[in-house]
C-alpha positions as CSV (number, residue, x, y, z in Angstrom):
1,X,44.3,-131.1,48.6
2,X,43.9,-134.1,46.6
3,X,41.1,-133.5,45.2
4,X,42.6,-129.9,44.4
5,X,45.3,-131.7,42.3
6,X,43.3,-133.9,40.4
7,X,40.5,-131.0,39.2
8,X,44.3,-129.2,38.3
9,X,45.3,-132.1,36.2
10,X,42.1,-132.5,34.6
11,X,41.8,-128.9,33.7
12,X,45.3,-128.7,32.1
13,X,44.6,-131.5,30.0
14,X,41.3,-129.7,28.7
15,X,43.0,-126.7,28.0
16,X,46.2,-128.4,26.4
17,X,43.1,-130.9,24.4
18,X,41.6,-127.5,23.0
19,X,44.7,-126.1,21.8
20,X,45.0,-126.0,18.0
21,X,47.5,-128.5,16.4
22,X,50.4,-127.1,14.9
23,X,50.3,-127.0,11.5
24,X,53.6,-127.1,9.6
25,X,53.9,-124.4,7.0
26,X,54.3,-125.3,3.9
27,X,57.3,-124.3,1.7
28,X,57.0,-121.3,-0.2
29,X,57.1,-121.8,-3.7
30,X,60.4,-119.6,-4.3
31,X,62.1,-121.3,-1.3
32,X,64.6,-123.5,-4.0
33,X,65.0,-119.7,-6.0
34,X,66.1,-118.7,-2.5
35,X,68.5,-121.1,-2.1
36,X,69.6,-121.2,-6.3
37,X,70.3,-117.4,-5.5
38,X,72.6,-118.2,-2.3
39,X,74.8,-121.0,-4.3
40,X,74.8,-118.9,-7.5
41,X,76.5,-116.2,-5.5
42,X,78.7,-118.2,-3.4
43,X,79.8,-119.9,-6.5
44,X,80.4,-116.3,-8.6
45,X,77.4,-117.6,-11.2
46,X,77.0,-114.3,-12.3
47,X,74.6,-115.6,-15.4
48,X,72.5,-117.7,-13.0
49,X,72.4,-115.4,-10.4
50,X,71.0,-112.6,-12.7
51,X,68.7,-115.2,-14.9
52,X,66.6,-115.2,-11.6
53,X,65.7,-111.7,-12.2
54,X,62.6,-110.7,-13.9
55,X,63.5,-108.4,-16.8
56,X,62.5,-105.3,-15.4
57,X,64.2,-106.1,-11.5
58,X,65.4,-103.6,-9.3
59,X,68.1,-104.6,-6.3
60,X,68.3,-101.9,-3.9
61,X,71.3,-102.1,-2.0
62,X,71.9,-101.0,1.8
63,X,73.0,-97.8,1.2
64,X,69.9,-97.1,-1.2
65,X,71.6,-97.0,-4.6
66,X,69.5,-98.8,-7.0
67,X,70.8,-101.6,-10.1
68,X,67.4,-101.4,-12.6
69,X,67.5,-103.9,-15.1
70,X,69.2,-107.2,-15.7
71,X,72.2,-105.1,-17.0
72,X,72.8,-103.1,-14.1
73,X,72.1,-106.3,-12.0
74,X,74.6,-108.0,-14.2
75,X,77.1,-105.3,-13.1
76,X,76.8,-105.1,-9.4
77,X,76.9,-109.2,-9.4
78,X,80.5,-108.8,-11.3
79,X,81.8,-105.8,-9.1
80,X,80.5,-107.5,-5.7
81,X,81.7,-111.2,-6.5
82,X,85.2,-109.7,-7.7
83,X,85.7,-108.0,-4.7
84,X,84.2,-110.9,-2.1
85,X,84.0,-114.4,-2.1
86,X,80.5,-114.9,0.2
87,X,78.3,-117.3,2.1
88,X,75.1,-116.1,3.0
89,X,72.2,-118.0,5.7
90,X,68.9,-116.8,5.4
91,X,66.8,-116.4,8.0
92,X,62.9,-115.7,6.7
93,X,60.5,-114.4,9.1
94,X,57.4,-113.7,6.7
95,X,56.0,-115.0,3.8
96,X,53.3,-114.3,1.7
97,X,52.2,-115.6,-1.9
98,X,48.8,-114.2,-3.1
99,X,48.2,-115.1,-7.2
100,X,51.3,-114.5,-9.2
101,X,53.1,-112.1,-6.4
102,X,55.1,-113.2,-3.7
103,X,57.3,-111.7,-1.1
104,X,59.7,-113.0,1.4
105,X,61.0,-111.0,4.5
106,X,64.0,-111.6,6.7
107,X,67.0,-111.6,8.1
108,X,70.3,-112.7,6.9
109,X,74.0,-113.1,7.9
110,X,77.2,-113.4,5.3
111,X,80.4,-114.1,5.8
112,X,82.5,-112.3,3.4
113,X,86.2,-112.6,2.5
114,X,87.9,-109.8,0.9
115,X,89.5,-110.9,-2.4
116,X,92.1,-108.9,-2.3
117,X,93.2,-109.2,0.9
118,X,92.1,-112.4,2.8
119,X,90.2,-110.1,5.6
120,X,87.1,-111.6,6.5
121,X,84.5,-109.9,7.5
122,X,80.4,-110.1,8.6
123,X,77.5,-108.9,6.7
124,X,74.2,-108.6,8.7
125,X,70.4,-106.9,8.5
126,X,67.2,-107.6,6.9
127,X,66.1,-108.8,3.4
128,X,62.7,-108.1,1.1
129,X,62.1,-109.8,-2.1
130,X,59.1,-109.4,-4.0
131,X,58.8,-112.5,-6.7
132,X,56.8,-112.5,-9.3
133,X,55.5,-116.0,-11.5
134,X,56.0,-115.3,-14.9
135,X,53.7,-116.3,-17.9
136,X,55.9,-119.8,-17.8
137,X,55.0,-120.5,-14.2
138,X,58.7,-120.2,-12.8
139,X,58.7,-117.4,-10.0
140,X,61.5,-114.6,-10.2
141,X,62.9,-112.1,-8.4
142,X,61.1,-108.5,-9.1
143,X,62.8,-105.9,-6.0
144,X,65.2,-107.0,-3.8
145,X,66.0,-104.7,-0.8
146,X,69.0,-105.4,2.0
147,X,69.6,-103.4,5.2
148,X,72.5,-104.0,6.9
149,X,76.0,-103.2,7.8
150,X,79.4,-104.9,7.0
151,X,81.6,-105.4,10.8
């Protein structure tokens, strides 16, 4: 029996040995336009929010309706951040940055408070943006896509 043990222990520690060390991923390069996009909307920086656009951006909402163009971003930042004050958390599952492309997919939750009326409420479902590095360097946002549902 002992001997059973010990050729148990041994072989555990061979097969913990041969396992690969985890390797911490490293932060994607649009990780701080991630988190400039969260603040800019929680703060109702309607000029910052949409300067992280890329000229020719499209944000497709969860109902499908489509804002193309900084001007028509511009205009669904003003109508959503007079109508809720929010607070979004990000939760990315995949990344991906091949040359001057980039997307990041998730999840998300926001907790929204109804201007008018105090309510609050909960925003959930899933998140894809597709960046894009322009001819400067700095990455911007090039589609943005939300599911979800407000409870």
């Amino acid at each position: 029996m002992r001997l059973w043990f010990v050729s148990l222990t041994f072989a555990c520690a061979a097969v913990a040995a041969a396992q690969p060390a985890r390797i911490p991923q490293p932060v994607p390069p649009f990780a701080r336009l991630r988190a400039d996009w969260a603040r800019n909307l929680h703060e109702k920086k309607i000029d910052a929010a949409v300067a992280e656009y890329a000229p020719d951006a499209e944000f497709i909402q969860p109902n499908g309706d489509r804002a193309r163009g900084l001007r028509a971003i511009r205009d669904l930042y003003q109508t959503i951040t007079a109508t809720f004050d929010s607070s979004i958390t990000f939760s990315s599952q995949h990344t991906e940055t091949s040359a001057n492309l980039a997307y990041d997919s998730g999840t998300y939750r926001e907790s929204l408070i109804v201007r008018d009326s105090g309510k609050p409420q909960l925003s959930s479902g899933s998140y894809l943006t597709v960046y894009r590095r322009d001819p400067s360097g700095a990455w911007l946002i090039v589609e943005q896509v939300w599911t979800g549902s407000i409870q």
